[in-house]
N, C-alpha and C positions, 0 to 999 in steps of 0.2 A: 195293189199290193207292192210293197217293196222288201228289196231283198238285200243281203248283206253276205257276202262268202269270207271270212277268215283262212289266213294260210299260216298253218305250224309248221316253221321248219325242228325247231328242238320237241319234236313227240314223245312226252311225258305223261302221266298221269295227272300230275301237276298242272302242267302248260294245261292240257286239255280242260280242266275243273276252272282253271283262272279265266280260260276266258268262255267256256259258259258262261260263268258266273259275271262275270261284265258284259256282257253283252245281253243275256238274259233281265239282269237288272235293270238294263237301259230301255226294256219294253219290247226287246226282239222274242221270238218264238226259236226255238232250236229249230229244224229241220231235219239235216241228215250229215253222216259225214263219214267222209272218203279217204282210203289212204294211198298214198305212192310206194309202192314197195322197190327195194333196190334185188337183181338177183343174188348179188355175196349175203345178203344179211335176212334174218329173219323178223327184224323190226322194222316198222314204216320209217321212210325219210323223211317222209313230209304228211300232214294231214288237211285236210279242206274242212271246215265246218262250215253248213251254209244255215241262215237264219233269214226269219221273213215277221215283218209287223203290218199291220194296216196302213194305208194312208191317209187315214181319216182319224 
């Protein structure tokens, strides 16, 4: 199995949809995904998306 971690620094709607949607198209499987929060703000700074396909 291999795996693939994406890192969103601008966490958007958007950003996040765009690259599902590349990454996913290219045969990955979503996985799961994580954010960084900052304490002044109530939005994430950062988000991880992590994806995983076969090796075979």
């Amino acid at each position: 199995m291999q795996y693939k971690v994406v890192e969103i620094a601008n966490v958007t709607d958007e950003e996040i949809e765009k690259i599902l949607n590349q990454w996913t198209a290219e045969g990955w499987t979503f996985d799961t995904m994580h954010f960084a929060m900052r304490e002044s703000s109530k939005r994430p700074s950062m988000a991880f998306l992590t994806f995983t396909r076969d090796d075979g």
